[in-house]
C-alpha atoms as one frame of an Amber mdcrd trajectory, in Angstrom:
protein
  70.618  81.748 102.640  73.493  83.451 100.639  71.232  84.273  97.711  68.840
  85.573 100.008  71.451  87.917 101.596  72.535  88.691  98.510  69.310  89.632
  97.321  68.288  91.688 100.392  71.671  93.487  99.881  71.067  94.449  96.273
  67.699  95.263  97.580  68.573  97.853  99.752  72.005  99.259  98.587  69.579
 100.484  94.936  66.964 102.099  96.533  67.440 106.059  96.325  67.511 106.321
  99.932  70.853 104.438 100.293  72.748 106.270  97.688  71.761 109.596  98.855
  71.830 109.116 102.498  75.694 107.262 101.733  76.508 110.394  99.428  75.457
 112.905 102.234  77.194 111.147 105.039  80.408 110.727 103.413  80.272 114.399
 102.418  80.056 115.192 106.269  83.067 112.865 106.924  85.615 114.597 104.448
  84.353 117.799 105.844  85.389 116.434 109.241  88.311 114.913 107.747  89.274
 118.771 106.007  88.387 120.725 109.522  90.382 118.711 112.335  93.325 117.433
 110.467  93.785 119.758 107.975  92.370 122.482 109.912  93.757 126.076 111.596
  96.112 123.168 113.352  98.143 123.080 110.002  98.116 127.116 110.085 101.537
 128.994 111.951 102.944 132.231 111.439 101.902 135.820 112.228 101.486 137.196
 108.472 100.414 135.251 105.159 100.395 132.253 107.409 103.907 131.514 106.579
 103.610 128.002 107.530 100.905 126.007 106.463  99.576 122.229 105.776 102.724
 119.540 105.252 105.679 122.517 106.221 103.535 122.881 109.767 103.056 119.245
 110.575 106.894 118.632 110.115 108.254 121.426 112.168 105.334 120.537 114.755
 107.016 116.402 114.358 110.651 117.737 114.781 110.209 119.907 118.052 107.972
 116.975 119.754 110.494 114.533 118.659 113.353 115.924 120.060 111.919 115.404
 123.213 110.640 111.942 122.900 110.831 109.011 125.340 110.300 108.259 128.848
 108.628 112.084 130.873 110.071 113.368 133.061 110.776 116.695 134.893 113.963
 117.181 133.467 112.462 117.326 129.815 109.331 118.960 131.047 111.870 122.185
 132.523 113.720 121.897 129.171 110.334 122.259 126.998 109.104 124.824 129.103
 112.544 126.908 129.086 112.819 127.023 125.439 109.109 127.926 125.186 109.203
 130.684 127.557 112.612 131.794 126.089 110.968 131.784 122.122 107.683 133.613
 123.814 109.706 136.503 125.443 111.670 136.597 122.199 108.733 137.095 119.611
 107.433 139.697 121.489 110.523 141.885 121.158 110.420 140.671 117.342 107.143
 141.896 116.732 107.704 145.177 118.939 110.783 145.771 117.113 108.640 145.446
 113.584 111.083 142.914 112.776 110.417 139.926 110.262 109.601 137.170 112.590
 109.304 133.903 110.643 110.479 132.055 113.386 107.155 132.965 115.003 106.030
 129.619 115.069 103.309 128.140 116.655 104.442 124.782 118.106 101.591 123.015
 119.186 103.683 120.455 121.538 105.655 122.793 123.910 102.069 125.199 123.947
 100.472 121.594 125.589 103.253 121.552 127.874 102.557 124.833 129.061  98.858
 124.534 129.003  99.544 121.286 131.079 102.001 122.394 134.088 102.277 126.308
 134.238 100.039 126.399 137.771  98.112 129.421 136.845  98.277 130.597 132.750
  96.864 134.236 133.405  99.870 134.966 136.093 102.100 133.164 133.404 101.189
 135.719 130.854 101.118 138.760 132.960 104.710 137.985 134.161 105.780 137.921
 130.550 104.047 140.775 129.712 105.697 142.797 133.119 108.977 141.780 132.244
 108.787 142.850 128.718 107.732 146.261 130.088 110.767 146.698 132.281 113.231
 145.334 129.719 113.969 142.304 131.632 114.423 138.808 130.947 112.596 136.330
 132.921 113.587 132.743 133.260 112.438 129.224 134.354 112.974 129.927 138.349
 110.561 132.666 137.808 107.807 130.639 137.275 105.728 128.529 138.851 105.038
 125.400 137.375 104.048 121.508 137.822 106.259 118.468 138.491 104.945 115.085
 136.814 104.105 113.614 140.491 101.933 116.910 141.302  99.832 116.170 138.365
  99.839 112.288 139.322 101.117 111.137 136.005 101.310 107.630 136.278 104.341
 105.890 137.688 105.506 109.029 138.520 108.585 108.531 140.851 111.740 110.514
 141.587 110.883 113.204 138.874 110.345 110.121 136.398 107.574 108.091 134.452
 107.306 105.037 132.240 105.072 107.286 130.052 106.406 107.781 126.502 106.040
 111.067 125.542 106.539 112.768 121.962 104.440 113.564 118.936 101.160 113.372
 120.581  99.696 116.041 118.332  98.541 113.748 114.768  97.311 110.990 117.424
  94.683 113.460 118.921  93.495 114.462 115.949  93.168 111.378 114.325  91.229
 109.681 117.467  89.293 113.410 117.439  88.004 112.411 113.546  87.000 108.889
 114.340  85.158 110.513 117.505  83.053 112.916 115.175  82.922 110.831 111.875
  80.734 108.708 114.573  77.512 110.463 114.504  76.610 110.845 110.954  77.887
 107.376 110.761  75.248 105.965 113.254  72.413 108.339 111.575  72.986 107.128
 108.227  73.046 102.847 109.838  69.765 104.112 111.693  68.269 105.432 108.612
  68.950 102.506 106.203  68.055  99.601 108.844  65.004 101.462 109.579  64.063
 101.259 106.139  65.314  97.519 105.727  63.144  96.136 107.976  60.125  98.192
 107.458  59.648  97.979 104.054  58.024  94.710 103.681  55.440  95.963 105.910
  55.208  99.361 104.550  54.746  98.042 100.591  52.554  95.304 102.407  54.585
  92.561 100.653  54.795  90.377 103.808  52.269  88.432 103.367  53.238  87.101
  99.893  56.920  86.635 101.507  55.667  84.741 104.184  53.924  82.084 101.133
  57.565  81.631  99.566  59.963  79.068 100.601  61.792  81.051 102.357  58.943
  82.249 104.953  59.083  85.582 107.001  61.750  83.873 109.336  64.402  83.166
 106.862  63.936  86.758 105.121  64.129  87.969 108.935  67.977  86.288 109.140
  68.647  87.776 105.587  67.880  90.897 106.818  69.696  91.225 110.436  72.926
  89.980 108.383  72.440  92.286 105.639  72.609  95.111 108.627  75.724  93.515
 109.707  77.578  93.137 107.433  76.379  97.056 106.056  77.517  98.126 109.222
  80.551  96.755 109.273  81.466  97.430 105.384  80.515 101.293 105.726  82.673
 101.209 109.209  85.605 100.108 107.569  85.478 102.318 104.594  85.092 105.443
 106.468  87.967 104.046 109.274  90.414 103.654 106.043  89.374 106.719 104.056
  90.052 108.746 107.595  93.523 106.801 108.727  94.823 107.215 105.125  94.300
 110.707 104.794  95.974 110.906 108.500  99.098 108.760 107.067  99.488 110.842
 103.790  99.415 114.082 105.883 101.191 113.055 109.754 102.510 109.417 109.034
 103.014 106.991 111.732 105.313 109.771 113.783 104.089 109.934 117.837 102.375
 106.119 117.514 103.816 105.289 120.628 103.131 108.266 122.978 101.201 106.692
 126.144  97.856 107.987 126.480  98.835 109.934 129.898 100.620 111.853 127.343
  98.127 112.644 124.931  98.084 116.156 127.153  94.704 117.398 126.023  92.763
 114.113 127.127  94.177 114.962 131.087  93.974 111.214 131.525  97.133 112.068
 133.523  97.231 108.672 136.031  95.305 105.836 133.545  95.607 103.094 134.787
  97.443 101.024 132.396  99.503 102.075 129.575  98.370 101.988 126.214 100.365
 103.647 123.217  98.533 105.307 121.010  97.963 102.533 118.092  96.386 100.590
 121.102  93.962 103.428 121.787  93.207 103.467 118.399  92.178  99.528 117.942
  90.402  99.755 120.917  88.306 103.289 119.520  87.842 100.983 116.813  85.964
  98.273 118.967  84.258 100.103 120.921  82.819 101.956 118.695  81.849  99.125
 115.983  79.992  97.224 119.165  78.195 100.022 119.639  76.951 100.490 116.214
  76.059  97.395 116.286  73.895  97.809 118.967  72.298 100.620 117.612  71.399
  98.666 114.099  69.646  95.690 116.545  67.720  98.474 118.266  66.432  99.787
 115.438  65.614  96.877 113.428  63.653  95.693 116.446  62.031  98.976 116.723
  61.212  98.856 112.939  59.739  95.551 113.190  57.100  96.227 115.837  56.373
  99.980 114.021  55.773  98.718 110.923  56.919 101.655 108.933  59.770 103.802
 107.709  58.909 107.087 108.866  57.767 105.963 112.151  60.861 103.442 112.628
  63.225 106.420 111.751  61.451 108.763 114.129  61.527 106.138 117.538  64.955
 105.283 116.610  66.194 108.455 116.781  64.579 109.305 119.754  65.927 106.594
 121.448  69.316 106.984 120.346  69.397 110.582 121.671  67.678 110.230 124.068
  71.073 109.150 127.037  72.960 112.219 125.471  70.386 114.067 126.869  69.371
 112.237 130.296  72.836 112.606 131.014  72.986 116.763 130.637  70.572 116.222
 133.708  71.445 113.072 135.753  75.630 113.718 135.976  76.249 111.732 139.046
  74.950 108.114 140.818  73.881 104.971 139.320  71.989 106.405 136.644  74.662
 108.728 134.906  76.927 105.188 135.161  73.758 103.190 132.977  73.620 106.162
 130.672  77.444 105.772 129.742  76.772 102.411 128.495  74.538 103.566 125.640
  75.929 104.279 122.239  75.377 107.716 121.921  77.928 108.325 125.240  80.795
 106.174 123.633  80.929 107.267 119.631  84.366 109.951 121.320  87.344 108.043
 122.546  88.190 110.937 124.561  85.118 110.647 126.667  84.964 106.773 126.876
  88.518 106.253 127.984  87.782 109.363 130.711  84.589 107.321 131.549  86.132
 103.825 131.603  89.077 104.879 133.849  86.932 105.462 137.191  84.446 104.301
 138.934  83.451 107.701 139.456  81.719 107.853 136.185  81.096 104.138 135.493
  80.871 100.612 137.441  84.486  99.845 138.867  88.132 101.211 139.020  89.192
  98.752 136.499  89.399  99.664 133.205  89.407  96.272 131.700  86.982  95.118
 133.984  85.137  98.701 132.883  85.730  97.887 128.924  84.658  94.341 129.217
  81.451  95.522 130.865  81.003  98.047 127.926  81.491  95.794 125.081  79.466
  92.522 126.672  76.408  95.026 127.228  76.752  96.186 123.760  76.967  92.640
 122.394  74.588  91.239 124.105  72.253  93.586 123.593  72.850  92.838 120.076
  71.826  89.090 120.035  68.770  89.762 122.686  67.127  92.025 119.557  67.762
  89.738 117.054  66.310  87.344 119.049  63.442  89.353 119.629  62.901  89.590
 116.412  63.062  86.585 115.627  60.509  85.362 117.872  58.176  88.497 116.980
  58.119  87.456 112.982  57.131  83.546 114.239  54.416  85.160 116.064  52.439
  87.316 113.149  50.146  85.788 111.360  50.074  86.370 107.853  47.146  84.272
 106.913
């Protein structure tokens, strides 16, 4: 059985197909890579960008770090005094025509803002006003959030359990794995399509199924040779994208609770999990579901017989819950559309969809994540049983 895996690997990783369809995906994963962690994130400054790439990601580590540790209001008043006090004095810089390279853009204290000023538009316009009339305006001014308005979780007595700090690298690196998903899938759809079509297509099955090994041992070569291409590719892309993330951010921010990672709003999860814990579990959810989507469409390529046709249903089927659920956004069916791969390749929107029973089965998110990674699994070994039991069934003769 090892030879024959062996031999359906070598099969399939020379034709031209592979190495083109490989070469094209991991071109769109670097470009991924290049736009959301070395993107207009990495860019500060008002004129000739003035801070840019490593320089940006420090001073963006230093400001979130100096607030780092358990939230609450006290360092949420302090963040949003110094902001408002650097705001109020970059607009008299840049009035003044004076050199302002302390114009920074820090991305942590903007979340802040973004995140508890009560109404943004009123926050700017009082800014503006008071610059206007020469006045100063300070933190009693405005109106703004506690923790336990917002429901963080744990939020007591103007205090939470939630580690906050360098949030920042941790978004964009779960924001990568999120979008490196899709050409990931489309590139396993395409190759499996053609793995398990091909004996059909070149109408060699019939002198397989005179060989010693017979269709139903090729059959088990081939729904390995899937797996373990799923799971090799996975892996290479997941270490290509965290290594680029160490060289540029490091391991700064890794544990900053998920209620803190502001732009998710995931404000009262559940449970906490620090960021490397989000991570693994991006990491499992999403390999299930590719693994799900390689036993749908070798079962789907099996029964159609050939490439092009495989590759066309598959897709079809694969998009198809991304776009039932643009329609059906509430009940029972928008919670069975969540379950499918295509709804689960972001972390963002599977940890949003886990935590409620609004938008999937229960409250709980284990009970949630269990659900998620059982259907994908089994789902899994139902097709390549299916499959298994179609091959015994053709007749060759």
């Amino acid at each position: 059985m090892i030879d024959l895996i062996k031999f359906e690997m070598a099969k399939i990783t020379k034709e031209k197909i592979f190495g083109g369809a490989f070469l094209i995906m991991l071109i769109v994963v670097l470009a991924v890579i290049g736009a959301t962690m070395y993107g207009t994130n990495l860019i500060s400054g008002t004129e000739g960008e003035r801070y840019a790439g490593q320089e940006t990601a420090d001073r963006n580590a230093e400001i979130a770090n100096a607030y780092a540790g358990d939230l609450t209001d006290a360092k949420i008043a302090d963040i949003l005094s110094a902001y408002l006090q650097s705001t109020q004095e970059n607009k008299r810089q840049i009035a003044a025509g004076e050199d302002n390279r302390d114009n920074f853009f820090a991305a942590f204290p903007y979340q802040i803002q973004n995140t508890f000023i009560s109404d943004k538009r009123e926050f700017a316009q009082q800014i503006d006003a008071a610059f206007e009339e020469h006045q100063t305006l300070s933190l009693s001014d405005i109106n703004y959030y506690s923790i336990e308005d917002l429901n963080f979780y744990g939020a007591k007595n103007g205090t939470s359990p939630v580690q906050m700090g360098n949030n920042l690298p941790w978004s964009q690196l779960l924001e990568t794995v999120g979008r490196a998903f899709l050409p990931l899938a489309l590139f396993l759809i395409l190759i499996c399509a053609n793995l398990f079509s091909m004996e059909f297509s070149r109408n060699t099955m019939p002198v397989v199924a005179t060989t010693k090994f017979g269709p139903t041992k090729m059959i088990y070569a081939k729904i390995i040779t899937a797996c373990v291409i799923t799971i090799s590719v996975y892996l290479l892309l997941q270490v290509v994208i965290f290594l680029s993330f160490l060289y540029l951010y490091g391991l700064s921010g890794w544990q900053v609770s998920i209620q803190a990672n502001f732009p998710w709003r995931l404000f009262d999860f559940p449970i906490l999990l620090n960021q490397v814990q989000v991570l693994l579990i991006s990491y499992g959810v999403q390999l299930a579901a590719l693994l799900a989507t390689v036993g749908f469409t070798s079962i789907i390529a099996i029964f159609a017989k050939n490439p092009f046709n495989s590759l066309a249903i598959a897709l079809g089927v694969f998009f198809a819950p991304q776009l039932l659920r643009e329609f059906i956004q509430n009940g029972i069916v928008a919670k069975f559309l969540n379950l499918f791969p295509i709804n689960n390749g972001d972390p963002g929107t599977f940890f949003r969809a886990l935590a409620s029973g609004e938008t999937f089965f229960t409250d709980n998110f284990l009970v949630n994540i269990s659900l998620l990674l059982a259907f994908f699994l089994l789902g899994k070994l139902l097709f390549d049983a299916i499959i298994c039991w179609r091959m015994k069934q053709l007749n060759f003769s």
